[in-house]
N, C-alpha and C positions, 0 to 999 in steps of 0.2 A: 403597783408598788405602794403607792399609796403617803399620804402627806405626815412627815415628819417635824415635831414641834421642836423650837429654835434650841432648846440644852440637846435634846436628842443627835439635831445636826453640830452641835459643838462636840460633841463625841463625837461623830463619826470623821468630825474635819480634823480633829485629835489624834485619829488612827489612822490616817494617812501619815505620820510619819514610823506606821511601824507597830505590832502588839505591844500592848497594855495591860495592867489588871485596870479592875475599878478602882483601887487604890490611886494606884498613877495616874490615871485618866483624874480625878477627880485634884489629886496634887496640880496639874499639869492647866488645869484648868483656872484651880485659883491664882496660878503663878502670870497666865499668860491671857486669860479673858475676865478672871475674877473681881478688879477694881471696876467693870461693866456689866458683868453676865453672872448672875448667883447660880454655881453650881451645887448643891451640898452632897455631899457624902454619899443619902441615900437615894435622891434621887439619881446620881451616877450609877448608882447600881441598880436601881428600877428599870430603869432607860435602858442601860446593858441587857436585862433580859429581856424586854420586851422586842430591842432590835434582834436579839439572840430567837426570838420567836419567827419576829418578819424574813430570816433570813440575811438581814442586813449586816450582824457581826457572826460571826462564828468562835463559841466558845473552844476553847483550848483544855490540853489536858491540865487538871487541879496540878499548881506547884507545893514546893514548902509552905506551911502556913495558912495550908487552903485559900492561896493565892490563884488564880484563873484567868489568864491573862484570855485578852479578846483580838481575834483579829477582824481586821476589814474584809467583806466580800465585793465580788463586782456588784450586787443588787446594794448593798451602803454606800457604792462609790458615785451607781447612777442616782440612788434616792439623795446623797450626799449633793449632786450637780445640779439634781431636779429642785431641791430647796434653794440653794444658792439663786438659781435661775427667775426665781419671784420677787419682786422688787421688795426689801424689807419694807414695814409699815413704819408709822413714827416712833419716836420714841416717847418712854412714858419717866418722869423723875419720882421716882417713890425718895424722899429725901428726909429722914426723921428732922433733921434742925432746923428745915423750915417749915416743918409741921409743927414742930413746938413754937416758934419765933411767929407763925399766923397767930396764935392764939397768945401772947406773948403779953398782954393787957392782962392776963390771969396769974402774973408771975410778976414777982420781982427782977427791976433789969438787973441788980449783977449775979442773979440766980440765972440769967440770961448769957448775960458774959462770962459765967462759967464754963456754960456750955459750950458758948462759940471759944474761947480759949482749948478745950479741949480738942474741941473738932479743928480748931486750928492748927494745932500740933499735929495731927495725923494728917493732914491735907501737906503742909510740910515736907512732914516724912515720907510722903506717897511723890510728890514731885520729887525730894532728891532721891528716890529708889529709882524713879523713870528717867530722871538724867544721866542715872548709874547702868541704865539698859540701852539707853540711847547709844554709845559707847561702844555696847556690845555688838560685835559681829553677826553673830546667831542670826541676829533677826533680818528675815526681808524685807522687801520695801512695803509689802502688806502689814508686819507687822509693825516695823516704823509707823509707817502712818498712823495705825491705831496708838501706838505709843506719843508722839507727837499730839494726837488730839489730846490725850491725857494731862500730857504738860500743858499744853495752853490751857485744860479746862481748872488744874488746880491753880496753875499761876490768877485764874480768872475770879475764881474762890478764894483764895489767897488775898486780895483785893478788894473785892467784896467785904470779906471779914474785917479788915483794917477800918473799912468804912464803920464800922454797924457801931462800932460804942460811940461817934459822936451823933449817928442816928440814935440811937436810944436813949442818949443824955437828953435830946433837943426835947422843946415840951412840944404838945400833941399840937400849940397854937403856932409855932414855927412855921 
């Protein structure tokens, strides 16, 4: 069967509720693993045919639009199990604003607190959109939890940032 890399298995954990195109799979994805898992476009659609090669989806006949919806096979549902079943490894934060903010001695601070205002705003927005799903039915207790982690981690962000302009007022002898 053979080992399936982690967007590959977010598709196929995606088509467990049912056929897709690539379109929707890759919608469905930013909607519901996206603020964690970058899915884009084309790699949803790579991925689709490569699994469409292993066997693991089965293509469908072209819709309107040269739409092509994908279904799950039982070989995506066991490689789907088989993945699940390896303990994930760590995680890794690719985080552009504390990439800028390491090197932050190169830049003026409120060319600094620009930025952290911006990305504060969308840290914001992103926690009341997940107290607005929290709410919601839909989800199970799997997807709660994932959503829950999110909340604490922006409330956690959220905080942090309130900190940082009297961090970067202080002088460097503070």
């Amino acid at each position: 069967m053979g080992d399936v890399n982690p967007t590959a298995a977010a598709l196929l954990g995606l088509l467990h509720g049912g056929e897709a195109t690539g379109y929707q799979l890759w919608d469905a994805a930013r909607l519901f693993i996206g603020d964690f898992w970058t899915v884009t476009r084309s790699q949803a659609y790579r991925e689709l045919a490569r699994l469409a090669e292993r066997g693991m989806v089965q293509a469908q006949p072209t819709r309107a639009r040269s739409a092509r919806p994908y279904r799950l096979t039982d070989c995506g549902r066991a490689a789907f199990a088989e993945w699940l079943a390896v303990p994930p490894g760590p995680e890794n934060i690719r985080y552009p604003l504390l990439l800028a903010l390491s090197f932050g001695r190169f830049l003026d601070d409120d060319r600094l607190l620009e930025y952290i205002a911006a990305h504060r705003s969308d840290h914001a927005e992103r926690l009341r959109r997940y107290q607005e799903f929290d709410a919601d039915p839909m989800f199970d207790k799997y997807q709660r939890s994932t959503l829950r982690f999110g909340m604490h981690y922006e409330r956690a962000v959220l905080a942090w940032m309130d900190e940082l302009p009297d961090i970067l007022r202080a002088s460097d002898d503070d």
